[in-house]
Each structure stands twice: as C-alpha cells, then as structure tokens.
C-alpha beads as a LAMMPS data file, in Angstrom:
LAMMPS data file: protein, C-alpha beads

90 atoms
89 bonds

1 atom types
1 bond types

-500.0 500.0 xlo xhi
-500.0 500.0 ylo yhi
-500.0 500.0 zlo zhi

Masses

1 110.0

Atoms # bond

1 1 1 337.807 248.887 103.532
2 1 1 336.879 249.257 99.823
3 1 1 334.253 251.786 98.702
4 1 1 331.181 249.369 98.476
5 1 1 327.985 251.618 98.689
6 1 1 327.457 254.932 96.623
7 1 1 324.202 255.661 98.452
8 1 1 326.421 256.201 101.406
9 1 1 327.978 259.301 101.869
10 1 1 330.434 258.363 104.603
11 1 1 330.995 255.137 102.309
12 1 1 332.027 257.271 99.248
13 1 1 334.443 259.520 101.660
14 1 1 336.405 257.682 103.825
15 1 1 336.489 253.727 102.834
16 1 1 339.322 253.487 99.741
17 1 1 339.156 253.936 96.364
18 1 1 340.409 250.893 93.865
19 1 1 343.765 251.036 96.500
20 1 1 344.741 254.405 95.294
21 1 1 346.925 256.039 98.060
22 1 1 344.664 258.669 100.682
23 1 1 346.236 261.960 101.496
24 1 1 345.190 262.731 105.728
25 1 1 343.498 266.072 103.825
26 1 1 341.950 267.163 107.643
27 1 1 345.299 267.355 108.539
28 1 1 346.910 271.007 108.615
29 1 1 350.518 269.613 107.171
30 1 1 349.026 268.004 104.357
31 1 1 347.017 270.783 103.197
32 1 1 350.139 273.343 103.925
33 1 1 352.477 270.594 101.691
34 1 1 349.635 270.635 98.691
35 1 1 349.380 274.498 99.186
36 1 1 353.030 274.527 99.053
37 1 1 353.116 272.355 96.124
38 1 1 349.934 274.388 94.030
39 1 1 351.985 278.004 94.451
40 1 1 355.407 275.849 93.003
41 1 1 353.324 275.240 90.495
42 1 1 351.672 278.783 90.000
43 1 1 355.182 279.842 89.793
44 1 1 356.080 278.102 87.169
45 1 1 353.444 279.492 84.866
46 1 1 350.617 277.001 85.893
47 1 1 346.958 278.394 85.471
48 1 1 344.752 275.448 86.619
49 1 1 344.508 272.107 88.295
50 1 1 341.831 269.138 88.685
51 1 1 341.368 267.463 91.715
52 1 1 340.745 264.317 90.566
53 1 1 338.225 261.839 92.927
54 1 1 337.282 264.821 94.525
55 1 1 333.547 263.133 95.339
56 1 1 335.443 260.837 97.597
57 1 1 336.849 263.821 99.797
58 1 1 335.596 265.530 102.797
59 1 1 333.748 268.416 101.384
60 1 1 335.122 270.435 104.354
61 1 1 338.740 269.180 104.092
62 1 1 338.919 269.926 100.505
63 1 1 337.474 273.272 100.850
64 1 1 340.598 274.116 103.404
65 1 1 342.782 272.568 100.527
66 1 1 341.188 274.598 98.110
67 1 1 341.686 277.971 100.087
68 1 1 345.242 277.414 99.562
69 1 1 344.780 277.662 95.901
70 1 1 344.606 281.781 95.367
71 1 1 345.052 282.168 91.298
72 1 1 344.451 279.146 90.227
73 1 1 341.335 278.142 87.879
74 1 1 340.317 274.629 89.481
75 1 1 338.310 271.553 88.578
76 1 1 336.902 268.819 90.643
77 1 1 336.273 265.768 89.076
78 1 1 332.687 264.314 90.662
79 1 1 331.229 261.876 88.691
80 1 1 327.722 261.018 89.291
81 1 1 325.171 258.395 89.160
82 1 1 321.545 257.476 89.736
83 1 1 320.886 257.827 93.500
84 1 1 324.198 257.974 94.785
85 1 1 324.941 260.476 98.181
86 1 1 327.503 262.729 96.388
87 1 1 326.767 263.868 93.438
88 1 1 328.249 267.393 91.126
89 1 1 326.592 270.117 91.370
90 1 1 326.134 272.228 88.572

Bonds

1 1 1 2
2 1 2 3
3 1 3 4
4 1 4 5
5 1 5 6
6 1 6 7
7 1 7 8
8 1 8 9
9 1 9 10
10 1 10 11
11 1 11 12
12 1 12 13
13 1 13 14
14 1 14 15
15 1 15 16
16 1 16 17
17 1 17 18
18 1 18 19
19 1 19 20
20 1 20 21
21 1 21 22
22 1 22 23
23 1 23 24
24 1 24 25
25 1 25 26
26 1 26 27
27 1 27 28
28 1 28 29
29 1 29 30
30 1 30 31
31 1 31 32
32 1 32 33
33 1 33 34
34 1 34 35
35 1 35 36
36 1 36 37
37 1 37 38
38 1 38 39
39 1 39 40
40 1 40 41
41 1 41 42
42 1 42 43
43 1 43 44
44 1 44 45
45 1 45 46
46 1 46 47
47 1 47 48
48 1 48 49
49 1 49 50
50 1 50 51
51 1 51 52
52 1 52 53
53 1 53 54
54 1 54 55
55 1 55 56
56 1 56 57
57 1 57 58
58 1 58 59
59 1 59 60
60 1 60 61
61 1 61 62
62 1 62 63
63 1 63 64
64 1 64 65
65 1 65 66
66 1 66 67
67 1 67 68
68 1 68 69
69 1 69 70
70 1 70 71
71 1 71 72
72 1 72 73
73 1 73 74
74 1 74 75
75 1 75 76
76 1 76 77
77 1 77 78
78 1 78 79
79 1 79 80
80 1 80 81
81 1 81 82
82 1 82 83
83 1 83 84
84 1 84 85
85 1 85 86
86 1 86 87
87 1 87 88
88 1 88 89
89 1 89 90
C-alpha cells in the first residue's frame, strides 16, 4: 500500500513510498549490515551521511540505526507540511 495520508503517522511509516525499495530497519541484521556499511565508509575518509526519507522511518528503528553511526556528522532528510503527523524538528 502506497503512502496516501500525511496526517497519519502510521500512514507516513510503514505504507511505501513512490515504490522505492524498504529496508526491514527493526530488524537487528539490517541495522548490523548498514552499521557495517557506515564504518566502510568512515574508513575510507567519509565524515557525514543523509538519511534520506527519514520521516517515513520508525523513529525507534532509525535511532538503533543511528547508534551504529559513532563519528559520523548525520542528516535526516524530513520534509514537512501543513498538518501532517511527522514533521522536523528544529
């Protein structure tokens, strides 16, 4: 199911987005395989990353991604809107 209502938290975070692929980020292998893959990265001299979509994440999954980030500056990309249910927080 397509994301089809902003006002809707769940809605936002766990229906797709435009068909882009969906990473299991709950799961503990994915999260070890992105960790893995942001300290390749860090090793080769890489100082930051953006986590693009990250409005339509689980704000508690992404926070166990982002503890596997140590060193790295990083961005998440939340755009917001009029009255949606996630919004950035500045």
């Amino acid at each position: 199911m397509q994301v089809s209502n902003y006002q809707d938290q769940y809605n936002v975070q766990y229906c797709d987005l435009v068909g882009l692929p969906d990473l299991c980020t709950g799961c503990e292998k994915v999260q070890q395989a992105i960790g893995q893959y942001l300290g390749a990265l860090r090793s080769l001299g890489v100082v930051g990353v953006r986590m693009d979509a990250a409005k339509h994440m689980n704000p508690t999954e992404l926070a166990a991604v982002l503890a596997r980030t140590a060193g790295l500056y990083v961005f998440q990309e939340v755009i917001g809107g009029a009255g949606e249910a996630v919004m950035p927080n500045w």
